[in-house]
C-alpha positions in Angstrom: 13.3 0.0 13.1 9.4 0.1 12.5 6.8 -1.9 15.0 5.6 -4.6 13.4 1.9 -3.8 14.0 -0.6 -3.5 11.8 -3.0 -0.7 13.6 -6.0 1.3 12.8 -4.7 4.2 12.0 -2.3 2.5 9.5 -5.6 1.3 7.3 -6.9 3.5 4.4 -10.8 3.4 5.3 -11.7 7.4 3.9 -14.0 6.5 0.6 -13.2 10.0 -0.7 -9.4 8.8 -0.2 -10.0 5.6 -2.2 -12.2 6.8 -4.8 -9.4 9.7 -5.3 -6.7 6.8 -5.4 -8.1 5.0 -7.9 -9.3 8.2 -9.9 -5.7 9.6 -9.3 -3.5 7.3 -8.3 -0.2 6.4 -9.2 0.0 2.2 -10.1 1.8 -0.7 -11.3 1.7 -4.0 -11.5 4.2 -6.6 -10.2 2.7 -10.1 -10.8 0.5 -11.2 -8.5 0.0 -7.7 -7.1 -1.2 -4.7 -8.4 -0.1 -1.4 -6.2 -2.0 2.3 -6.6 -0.2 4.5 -5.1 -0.2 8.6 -4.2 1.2 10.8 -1.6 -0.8 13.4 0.7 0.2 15.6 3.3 0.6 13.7 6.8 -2.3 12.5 8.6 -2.0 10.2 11.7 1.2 7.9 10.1 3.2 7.7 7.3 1.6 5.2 5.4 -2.1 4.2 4.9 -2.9 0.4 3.3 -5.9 -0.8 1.9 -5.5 -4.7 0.6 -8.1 -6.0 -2.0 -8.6 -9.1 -3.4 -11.5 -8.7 -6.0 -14.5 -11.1 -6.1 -14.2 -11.6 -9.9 -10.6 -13.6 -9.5 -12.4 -15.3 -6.0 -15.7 -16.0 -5.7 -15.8 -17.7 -2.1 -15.5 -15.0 0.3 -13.8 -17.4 2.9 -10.7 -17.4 0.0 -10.9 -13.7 -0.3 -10.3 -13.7 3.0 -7.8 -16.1 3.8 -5.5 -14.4 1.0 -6.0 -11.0 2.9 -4.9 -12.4 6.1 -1.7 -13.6 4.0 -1.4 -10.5 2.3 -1.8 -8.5 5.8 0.2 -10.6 7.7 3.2 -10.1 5.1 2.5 -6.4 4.9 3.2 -6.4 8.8 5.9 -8.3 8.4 8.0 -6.5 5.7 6.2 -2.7 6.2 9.6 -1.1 7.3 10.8 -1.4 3.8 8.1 1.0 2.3 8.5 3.1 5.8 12.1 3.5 5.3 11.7 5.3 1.8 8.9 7.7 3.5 11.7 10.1 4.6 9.6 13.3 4.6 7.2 13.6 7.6 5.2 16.3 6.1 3.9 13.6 3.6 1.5 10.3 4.3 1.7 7.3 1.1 -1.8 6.1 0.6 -1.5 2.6 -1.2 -3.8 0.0 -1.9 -2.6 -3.7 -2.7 -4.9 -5.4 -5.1 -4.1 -9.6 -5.5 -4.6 -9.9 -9.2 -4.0 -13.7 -9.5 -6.5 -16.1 -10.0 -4.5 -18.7 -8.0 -4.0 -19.0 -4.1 -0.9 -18.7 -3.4 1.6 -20.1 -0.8 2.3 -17.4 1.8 6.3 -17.7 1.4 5.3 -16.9 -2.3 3.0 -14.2 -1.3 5.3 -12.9 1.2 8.4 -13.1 -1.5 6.0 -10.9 -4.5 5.2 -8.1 -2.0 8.6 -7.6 -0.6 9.5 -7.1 -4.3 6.9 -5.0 -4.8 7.4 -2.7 -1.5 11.0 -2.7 -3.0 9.8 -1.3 -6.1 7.3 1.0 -4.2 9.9 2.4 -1.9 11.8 3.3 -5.6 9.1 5.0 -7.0 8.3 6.9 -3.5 11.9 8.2 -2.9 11.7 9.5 -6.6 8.3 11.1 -6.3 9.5 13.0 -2.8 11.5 15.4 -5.0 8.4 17.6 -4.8 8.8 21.1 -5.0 8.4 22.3 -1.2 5.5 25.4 -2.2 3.5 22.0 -3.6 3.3 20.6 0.6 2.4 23.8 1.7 -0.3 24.7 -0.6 -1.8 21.5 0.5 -1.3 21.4 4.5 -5.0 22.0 5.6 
């Protein structure tokens, strides 16, 4: 069972790490989310979040923010889905949650999409980790 904390080190704040993501990035959309996804070789933990919610769906920032703090808050809630696909600790998920809905949601709906999206994520993951192994050591710095 994963802490549920929501710490520094588990936010995606490297720019040349989200401008690869999006240049790079695996994504797909379950509705009212929109996940980008890749994996890297470990950093400081297993997975690294970054949660948008884009100013051209929500102009006030004061509702950009308040469905961030819903978002986070059902991130923190549900992360050990997502953490229990991460099964290789040589490897770090880098993910950014983008709210693509116009609407403000209820948080027990918000909290309902992205556990079907981590879900979905956690899928994907366990798929994508049958990497060959000379691919992670290439890339170990």
């Amino acid at each position: 069972m994963y802490d549920k904390t929501f710490r520094k080190k588990e936010k995606l704040c490297s720019k040349k790490l989200i401008a690869e993501l999006f240049e790079s990035g695996k994504e797909f959309r379950q509705s009212p989310f929109k996940l980008v996804y890749s994996l890297h070789p470990f950093s400081d933990a297993k997975v690294k979040v970054l949660i948008s919610v884009p100013k051209r769906n929500h102009k006030r920032a004061v509702k950009r923010n308040f469905l961030k703090r819903r978002i986070r808050e059902a991130y923190r809630l549900n992360k050990n889905l997502i953490y229990s696909a991460c099964t290789d600790d040589r490897l770090t998920v880098n993910l950014i949650i983008i709210y693509v809905s116009h609407r403000i949601s209820e948080y027990q709906e918000i909290e309902r999409k992205l556990v079907e999206a981590l879900e979905s994520l956690a899928k994907r993951v366990e798929k994508d980790l049958d990497i060959p192994s000379g691919y992670l050591d290439s890339n170990i710095p």
